[in-house]
MOPAC internal coordinates of N, CA, C and O (Angstrom, degrees):
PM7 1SCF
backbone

  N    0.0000 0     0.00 0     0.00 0    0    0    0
  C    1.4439 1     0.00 0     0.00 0    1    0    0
  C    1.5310 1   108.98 1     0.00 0    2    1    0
  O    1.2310 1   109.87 1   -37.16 1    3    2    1
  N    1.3653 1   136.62 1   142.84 1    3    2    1
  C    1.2007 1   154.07 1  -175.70 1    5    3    2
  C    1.3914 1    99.41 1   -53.15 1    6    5    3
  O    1.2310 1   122.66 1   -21.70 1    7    6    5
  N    1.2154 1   112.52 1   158.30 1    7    6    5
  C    1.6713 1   122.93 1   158.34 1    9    7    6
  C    1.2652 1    98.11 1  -148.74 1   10    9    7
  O    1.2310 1   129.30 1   -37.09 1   11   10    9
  N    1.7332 1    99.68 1   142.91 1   11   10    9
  C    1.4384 1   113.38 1   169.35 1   13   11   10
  C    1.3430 1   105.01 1  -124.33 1   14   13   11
  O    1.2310 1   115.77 1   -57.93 1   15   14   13
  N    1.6834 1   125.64 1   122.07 1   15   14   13
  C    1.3094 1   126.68 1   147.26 1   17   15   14
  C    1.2267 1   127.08 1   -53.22 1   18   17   15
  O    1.2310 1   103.71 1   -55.14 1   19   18   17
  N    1.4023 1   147.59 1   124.86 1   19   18   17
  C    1.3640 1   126.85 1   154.37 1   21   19   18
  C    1.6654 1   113.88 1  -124.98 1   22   21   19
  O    1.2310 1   129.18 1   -48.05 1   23   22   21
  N    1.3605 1    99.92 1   131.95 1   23   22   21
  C    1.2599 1   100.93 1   174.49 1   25   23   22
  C    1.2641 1   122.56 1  -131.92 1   26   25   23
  O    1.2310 1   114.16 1   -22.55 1   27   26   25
  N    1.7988 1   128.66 1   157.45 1   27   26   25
  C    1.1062 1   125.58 1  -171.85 1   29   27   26
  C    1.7138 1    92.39 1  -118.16 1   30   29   27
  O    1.2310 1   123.13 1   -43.16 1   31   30   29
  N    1.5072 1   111.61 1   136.84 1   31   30   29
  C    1.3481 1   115.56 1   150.02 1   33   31   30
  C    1.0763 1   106.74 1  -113.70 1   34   33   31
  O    1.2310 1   128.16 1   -35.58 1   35   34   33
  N    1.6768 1   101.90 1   144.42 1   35   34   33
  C    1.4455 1   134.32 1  -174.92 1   37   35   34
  C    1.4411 1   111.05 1  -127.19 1   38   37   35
  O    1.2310 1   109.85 1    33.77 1   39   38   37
  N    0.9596 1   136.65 1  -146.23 1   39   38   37
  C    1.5475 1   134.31 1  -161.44 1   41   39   38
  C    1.5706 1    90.75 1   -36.14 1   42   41   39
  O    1.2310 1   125.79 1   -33.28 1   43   42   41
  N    1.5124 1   106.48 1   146.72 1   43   42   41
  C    1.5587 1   126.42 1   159.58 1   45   43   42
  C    1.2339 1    89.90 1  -130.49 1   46   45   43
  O    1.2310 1   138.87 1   -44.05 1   47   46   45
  N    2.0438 1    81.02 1   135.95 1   47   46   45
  C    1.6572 1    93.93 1  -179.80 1   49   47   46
  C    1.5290 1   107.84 1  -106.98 1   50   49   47
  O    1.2310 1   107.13 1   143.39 1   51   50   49
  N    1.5157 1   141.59 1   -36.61 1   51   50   49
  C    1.3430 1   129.98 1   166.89 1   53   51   50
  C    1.4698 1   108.52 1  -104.14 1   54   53   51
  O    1.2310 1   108.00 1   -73.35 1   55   54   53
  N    1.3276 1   140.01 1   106.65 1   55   54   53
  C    1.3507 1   143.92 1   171.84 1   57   55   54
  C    1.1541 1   107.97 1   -39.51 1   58   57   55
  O    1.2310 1   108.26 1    84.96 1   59   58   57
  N    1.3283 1   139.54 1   -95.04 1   59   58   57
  C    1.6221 1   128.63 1   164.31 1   61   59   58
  C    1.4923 1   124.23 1    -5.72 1   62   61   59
  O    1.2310 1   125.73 1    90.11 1   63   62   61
  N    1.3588 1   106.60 1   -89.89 1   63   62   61
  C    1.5001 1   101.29 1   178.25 1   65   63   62
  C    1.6845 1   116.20 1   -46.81 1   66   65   63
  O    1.2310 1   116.07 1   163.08 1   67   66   65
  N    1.5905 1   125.07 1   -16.92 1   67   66   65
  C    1.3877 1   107.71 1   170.94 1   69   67   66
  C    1.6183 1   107.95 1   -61.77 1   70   69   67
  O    1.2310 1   128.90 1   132.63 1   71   70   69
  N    1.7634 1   100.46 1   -47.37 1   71   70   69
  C    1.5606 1   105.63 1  -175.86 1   73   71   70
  C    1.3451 1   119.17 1   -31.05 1   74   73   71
  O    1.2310 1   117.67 1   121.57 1   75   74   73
  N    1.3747 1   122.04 1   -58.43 1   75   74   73
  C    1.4778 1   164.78 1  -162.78 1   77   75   74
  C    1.9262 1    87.17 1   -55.38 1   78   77   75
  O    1.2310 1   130.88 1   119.16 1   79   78   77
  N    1.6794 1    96.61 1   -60.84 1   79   78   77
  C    1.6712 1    87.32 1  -167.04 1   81   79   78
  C    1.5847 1   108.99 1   -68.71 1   82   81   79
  O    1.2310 1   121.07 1   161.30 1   83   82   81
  N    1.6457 1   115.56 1   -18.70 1   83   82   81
  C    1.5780 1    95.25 1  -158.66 1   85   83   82
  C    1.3717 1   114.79 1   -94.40 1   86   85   83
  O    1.2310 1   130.58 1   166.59 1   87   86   85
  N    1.8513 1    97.19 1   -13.41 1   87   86   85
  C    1.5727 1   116.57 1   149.70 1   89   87   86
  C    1.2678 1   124.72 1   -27.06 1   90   89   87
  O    1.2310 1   124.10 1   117.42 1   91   90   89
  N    1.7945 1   109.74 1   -62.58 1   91   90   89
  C    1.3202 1   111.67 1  -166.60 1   93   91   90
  C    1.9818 1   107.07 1  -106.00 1   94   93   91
  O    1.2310 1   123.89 1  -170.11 1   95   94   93
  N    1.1595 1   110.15 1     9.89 1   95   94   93
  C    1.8780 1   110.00 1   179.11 1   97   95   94
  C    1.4520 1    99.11 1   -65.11 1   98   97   95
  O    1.2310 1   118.48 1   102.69 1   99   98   97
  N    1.2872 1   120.50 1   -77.31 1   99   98   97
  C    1.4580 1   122.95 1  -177.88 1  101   99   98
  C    1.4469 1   112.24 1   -12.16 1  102  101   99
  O    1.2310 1   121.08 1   115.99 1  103  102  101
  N    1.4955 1   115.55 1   -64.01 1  103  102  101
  C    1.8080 1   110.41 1  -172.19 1  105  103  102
  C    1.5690 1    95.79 1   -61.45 1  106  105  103
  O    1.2310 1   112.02 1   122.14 1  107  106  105
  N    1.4167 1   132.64 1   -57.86 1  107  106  105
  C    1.3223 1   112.50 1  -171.56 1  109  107  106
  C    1.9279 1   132.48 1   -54.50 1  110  109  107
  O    1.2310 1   125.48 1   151.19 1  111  110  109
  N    1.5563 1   107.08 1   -28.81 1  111  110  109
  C    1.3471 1   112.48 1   159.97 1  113  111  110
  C    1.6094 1   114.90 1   -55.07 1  114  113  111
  O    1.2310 1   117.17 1   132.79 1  115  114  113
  N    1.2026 1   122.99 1   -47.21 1  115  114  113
  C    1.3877 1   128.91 1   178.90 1  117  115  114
  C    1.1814 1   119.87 1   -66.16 1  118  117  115
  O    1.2310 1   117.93 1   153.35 1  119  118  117
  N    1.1529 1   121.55 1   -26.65 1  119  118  117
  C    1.3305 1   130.13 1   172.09 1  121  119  118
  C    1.9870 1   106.63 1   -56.36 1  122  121  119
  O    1.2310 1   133.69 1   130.90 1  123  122  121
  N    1.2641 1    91.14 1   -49.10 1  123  122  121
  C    2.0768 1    92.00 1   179.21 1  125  123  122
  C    1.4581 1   101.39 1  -107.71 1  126  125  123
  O    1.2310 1   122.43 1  -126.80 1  127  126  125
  N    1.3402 1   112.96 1    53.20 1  127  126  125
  C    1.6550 1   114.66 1   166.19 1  129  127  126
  C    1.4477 1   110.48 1    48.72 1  130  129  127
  O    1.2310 1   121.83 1  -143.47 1  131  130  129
  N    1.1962 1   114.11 1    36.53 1  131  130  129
  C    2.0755 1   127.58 1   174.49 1  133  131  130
  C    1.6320 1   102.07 1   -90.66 1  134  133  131
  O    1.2310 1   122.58 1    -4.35 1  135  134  133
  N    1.5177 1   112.67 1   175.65 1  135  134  133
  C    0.7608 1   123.63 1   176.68 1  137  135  134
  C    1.6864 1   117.35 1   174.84 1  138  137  135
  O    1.2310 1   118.06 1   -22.39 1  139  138  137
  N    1.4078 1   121.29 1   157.61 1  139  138  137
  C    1.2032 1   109.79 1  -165.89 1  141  139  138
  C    1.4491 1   101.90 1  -107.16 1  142  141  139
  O    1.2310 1   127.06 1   -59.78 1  143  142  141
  N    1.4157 1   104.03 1   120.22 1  143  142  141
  C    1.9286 1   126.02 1   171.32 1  145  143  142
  C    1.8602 1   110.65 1   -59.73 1  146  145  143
  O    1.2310 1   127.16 1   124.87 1  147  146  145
  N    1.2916 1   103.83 1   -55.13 1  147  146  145
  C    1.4476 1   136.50 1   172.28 1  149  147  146
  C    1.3028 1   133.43 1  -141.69 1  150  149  147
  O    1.2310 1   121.73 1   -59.33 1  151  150  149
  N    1.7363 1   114.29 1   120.67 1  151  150  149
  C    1.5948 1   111.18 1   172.46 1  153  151  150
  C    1.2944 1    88.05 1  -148.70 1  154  153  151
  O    1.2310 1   141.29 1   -60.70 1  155  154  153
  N    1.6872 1    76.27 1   119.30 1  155  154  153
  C    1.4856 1   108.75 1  -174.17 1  157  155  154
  C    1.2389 1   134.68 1    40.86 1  158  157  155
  O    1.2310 1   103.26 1    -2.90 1  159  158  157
  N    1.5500 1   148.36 1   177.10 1  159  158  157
  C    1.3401 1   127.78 1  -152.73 1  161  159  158
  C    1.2740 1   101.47 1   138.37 1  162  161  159
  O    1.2310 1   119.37 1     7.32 1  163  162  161
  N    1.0815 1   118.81 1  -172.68 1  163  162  161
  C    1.8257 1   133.82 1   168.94 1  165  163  162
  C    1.3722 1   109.56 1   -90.70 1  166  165  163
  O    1.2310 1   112.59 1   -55.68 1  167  166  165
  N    1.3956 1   131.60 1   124.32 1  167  166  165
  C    1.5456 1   131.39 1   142.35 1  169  167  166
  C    1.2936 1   132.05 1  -112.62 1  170  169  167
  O    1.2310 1   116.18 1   -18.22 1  171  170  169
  N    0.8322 1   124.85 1   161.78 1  171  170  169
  C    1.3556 1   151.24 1   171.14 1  173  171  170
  C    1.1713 1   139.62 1   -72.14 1  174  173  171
  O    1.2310 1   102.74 1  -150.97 1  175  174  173
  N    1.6272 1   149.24 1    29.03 1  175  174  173
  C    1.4114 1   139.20 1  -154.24 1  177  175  174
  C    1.7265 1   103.00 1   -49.80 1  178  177  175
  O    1.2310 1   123.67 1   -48.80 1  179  178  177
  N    1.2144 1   110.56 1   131.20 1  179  178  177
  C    1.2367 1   115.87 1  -168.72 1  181  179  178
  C    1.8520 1   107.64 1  -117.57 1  182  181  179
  O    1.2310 1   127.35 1   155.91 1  183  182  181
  N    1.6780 1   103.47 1   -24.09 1  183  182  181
  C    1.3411 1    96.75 1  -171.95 1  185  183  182
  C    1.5101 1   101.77 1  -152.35 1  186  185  183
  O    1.2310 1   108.82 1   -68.77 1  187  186  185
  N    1.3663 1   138.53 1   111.23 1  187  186  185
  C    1.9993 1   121.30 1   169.93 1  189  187  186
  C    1.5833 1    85.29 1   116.13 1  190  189  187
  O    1.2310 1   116.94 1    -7.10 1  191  190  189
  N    1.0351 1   123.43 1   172.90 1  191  190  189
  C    1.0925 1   150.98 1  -166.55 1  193  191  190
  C    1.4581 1   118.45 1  -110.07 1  194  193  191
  O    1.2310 1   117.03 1  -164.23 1  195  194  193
  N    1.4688 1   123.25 1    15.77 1  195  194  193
  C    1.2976 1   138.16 1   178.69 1  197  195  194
  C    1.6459 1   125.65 1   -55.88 1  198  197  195
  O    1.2310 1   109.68 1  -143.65 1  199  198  197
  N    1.3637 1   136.97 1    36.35 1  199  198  197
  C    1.7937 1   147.18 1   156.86 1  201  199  198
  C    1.7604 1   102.05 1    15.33 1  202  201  199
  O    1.2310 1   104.91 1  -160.58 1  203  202  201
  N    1.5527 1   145.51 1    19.42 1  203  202  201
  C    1.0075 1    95.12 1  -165.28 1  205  203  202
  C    1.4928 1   124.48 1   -76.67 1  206  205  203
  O    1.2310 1   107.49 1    54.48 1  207  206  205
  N    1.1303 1   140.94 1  -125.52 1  207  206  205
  C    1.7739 1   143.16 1  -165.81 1  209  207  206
  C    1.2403 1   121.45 1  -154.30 1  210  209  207
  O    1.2310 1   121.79 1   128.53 1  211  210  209
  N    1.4338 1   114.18 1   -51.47 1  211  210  209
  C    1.1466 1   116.19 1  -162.72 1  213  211  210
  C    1.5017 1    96.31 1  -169.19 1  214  213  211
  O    1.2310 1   112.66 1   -71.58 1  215  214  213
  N    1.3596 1   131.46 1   108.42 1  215  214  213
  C    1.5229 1   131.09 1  -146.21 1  217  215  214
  C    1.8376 1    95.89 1  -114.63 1  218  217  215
  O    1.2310 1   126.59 1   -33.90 1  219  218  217
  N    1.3069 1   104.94 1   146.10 1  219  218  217
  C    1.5859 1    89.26 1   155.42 1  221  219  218
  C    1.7764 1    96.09 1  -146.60 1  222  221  219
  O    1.2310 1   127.05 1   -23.50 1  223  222  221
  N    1.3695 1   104.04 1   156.50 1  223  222  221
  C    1.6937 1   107.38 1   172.73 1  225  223  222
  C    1.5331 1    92.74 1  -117.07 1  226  225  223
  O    1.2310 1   120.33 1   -50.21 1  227  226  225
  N    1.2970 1   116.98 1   129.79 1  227  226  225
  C    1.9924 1   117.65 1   155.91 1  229  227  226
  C    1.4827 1    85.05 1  -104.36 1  230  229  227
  O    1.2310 1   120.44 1   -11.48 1  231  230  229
  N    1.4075 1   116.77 1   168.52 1  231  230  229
  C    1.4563 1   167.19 1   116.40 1  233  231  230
  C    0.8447 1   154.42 1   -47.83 1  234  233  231
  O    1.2310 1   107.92 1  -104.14 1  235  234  233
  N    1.6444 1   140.16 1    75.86 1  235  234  233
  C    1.6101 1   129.79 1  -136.26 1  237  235  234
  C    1.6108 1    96.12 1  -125.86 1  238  237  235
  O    1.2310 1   113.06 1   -52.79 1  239  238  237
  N    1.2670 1   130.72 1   127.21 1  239  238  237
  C    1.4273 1   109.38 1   167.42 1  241  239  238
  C    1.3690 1   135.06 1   -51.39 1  242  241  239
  O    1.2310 1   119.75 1   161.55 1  243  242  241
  N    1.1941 1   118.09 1   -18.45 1  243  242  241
  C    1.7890 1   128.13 1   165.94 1  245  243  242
  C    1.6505 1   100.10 1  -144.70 1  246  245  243
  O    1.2310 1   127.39 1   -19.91 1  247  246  245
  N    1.4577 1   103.38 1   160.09 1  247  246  245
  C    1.6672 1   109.47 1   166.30 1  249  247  246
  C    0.6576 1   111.13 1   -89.31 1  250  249  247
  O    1.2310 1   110.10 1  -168.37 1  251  250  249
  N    0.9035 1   136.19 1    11.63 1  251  250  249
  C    1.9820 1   137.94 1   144.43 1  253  251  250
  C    1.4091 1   101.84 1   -43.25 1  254  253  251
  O    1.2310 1   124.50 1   106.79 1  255  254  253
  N    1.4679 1   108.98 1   -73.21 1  255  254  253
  C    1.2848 1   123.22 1  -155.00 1  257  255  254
  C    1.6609 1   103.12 1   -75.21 1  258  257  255
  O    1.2310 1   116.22 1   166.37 1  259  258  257
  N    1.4752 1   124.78 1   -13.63 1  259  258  257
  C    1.4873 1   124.23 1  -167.72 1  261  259  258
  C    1.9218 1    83.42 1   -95.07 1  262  261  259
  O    1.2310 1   117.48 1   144.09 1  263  262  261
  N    1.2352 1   122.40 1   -35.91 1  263  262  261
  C    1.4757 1   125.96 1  -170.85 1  265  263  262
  C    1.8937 1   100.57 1   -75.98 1  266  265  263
  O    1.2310 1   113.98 1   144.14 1  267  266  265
  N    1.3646 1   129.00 1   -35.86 1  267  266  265
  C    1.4262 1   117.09 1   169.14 1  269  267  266
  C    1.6054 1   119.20 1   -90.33 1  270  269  267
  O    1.2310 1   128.02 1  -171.94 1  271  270  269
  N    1.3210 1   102.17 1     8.06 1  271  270  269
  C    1.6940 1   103.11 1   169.98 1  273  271  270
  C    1.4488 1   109.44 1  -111.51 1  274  273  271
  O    1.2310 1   113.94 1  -172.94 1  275  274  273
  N    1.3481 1   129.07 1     7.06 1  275  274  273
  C    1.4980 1   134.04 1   170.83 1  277  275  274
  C    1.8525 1    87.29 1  -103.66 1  278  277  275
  O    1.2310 1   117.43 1   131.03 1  279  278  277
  N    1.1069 1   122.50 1   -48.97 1  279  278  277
  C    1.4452 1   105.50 1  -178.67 1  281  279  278
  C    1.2422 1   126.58 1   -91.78 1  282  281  279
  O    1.2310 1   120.08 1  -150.49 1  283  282  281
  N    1.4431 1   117.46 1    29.51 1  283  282  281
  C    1.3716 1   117.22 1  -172.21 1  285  283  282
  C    1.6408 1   108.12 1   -86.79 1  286  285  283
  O    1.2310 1   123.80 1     4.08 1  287  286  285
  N    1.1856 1   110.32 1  -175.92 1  287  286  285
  C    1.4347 1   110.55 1   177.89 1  289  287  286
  C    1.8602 1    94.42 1  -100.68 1  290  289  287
  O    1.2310 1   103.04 1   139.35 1  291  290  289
  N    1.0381 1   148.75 1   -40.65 1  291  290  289
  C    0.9144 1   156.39 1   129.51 1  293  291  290
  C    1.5591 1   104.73 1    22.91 1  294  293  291
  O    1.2310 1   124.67 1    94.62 1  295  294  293
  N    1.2507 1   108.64 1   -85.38 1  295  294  293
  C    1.7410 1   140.39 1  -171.74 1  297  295  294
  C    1.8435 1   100.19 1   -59.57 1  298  297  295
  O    1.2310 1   129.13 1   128.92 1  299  298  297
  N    1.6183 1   100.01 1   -51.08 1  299  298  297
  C    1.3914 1   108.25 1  -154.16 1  301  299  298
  C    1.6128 1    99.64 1   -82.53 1  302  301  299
  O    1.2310 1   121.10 1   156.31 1  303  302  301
  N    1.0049 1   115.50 1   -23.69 1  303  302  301
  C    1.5533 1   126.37 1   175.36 1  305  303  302
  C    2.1674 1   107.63 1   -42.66 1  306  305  303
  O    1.2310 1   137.13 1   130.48 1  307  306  305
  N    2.0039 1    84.42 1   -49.52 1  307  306  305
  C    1.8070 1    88.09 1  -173.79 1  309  307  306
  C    1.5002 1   107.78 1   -90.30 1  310  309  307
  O    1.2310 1   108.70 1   163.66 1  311  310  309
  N    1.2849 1   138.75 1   -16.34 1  311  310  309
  C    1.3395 1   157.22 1  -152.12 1  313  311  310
  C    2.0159 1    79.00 1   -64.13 1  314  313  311
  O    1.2310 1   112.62 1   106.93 1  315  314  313
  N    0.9488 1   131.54 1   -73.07 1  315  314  313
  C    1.2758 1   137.61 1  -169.23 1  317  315  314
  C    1.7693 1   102.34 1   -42.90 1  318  317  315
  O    1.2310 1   118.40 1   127.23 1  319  318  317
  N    0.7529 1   120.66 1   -52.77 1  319  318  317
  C    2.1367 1   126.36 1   157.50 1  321  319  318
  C    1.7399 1    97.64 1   -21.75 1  322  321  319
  O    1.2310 1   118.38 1   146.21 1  323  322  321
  N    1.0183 1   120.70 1   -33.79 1  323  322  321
  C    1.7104 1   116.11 1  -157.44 1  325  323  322
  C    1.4092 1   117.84 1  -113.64 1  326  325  323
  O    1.2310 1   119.60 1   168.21 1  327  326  325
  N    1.8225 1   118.36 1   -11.79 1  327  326  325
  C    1.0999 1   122.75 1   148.42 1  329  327  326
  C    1.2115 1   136.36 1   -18.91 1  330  329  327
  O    1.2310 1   108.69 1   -64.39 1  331  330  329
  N    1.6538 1   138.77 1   115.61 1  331  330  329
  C    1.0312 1   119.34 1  -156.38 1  333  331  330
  C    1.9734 1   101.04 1   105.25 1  334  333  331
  O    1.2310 1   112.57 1   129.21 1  335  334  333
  N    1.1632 1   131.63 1   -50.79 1  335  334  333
  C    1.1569 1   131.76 1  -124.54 1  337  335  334
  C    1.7172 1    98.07 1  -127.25 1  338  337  335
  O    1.2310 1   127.32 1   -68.92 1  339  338  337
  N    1.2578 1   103.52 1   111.08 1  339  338  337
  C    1.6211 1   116.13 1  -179.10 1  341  339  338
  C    1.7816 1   106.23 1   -60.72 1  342  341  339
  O    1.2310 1   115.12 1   -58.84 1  343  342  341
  N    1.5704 1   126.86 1   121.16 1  343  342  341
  C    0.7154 1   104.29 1   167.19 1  345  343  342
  C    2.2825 1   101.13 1  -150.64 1  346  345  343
  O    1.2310 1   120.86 1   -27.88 1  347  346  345
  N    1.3794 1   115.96 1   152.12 1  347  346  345
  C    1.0930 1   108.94 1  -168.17 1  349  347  346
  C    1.5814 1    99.27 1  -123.19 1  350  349  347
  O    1.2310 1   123.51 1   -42.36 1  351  350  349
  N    1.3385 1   110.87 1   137.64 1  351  350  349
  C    1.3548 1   121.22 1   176.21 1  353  351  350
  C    1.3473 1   124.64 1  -133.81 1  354  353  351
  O    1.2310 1   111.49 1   -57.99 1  355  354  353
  N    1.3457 1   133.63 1   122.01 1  355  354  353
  C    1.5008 1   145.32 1   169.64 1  357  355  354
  C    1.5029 1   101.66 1  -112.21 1  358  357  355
  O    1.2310 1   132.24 1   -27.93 1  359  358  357
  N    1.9023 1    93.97 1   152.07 1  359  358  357
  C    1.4167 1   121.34 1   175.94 1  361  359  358
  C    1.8612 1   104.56 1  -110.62 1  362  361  359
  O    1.2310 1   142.19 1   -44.72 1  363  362  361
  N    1.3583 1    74.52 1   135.28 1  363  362  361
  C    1.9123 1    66.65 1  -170.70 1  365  363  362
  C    1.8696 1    83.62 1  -129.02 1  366  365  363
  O    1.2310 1   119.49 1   -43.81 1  367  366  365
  N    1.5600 1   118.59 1   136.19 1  367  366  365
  C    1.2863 1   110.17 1   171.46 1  369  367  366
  C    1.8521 1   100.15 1   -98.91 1  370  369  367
  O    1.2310 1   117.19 1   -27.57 1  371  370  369
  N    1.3836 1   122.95 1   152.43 1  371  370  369
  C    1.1154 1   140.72 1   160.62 1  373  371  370
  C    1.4636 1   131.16 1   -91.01 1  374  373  371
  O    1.2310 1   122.88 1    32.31 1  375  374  373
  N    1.3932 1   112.09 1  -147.69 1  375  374  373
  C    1.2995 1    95.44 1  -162.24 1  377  375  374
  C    1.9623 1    98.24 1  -131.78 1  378  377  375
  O    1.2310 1   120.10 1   180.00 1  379  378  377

């Protein structure tokens, strides 16, 4: 079954080192067959009171594979790049 990550970043706390991380995310999604649906772009709030900032959706073929690429060493190696840096993430499985 599909999995979609989506996450919103909000406050960035070192500009550079964000650069640095979004440089190197891509190879770690690919590594567990991920990929990015959406990063960043224009939206729309259409309904609720939802602020987000800066949106991204990845793509995992199972949440298996979206759940061992958030805990990989891989991922967790750059996670320290973003310190400083508000960011919110949900797993949503599909269909």
């Amino acid at each position: 079954m599909t999995a979609l990550l989506i996450g919103n970043v909000g406050v960035i706390g070192d500009e550079e080192r964000m650069a640095e991380y979004r440089a190197k995310v891509l190879r770690t999604l690919e590594l567990y067959g991920g990929e990015f649906m959406i990063r960043g772009g224009e939206f729309e709030v259409l309904e609720g009171d939802w602020r987000p900032t800066h949106l991204s959706v990845m793509v995992f073929p199972t949440a298996d594979q979206a759940r061992q690429w958030y805990t990989s060493p891989e991922y967790r190696d750059i996670v320290p790049l973003r310190d400083g840096t508000h960011m919110d993430l949900i797993l949503v499985e599909g269909r």
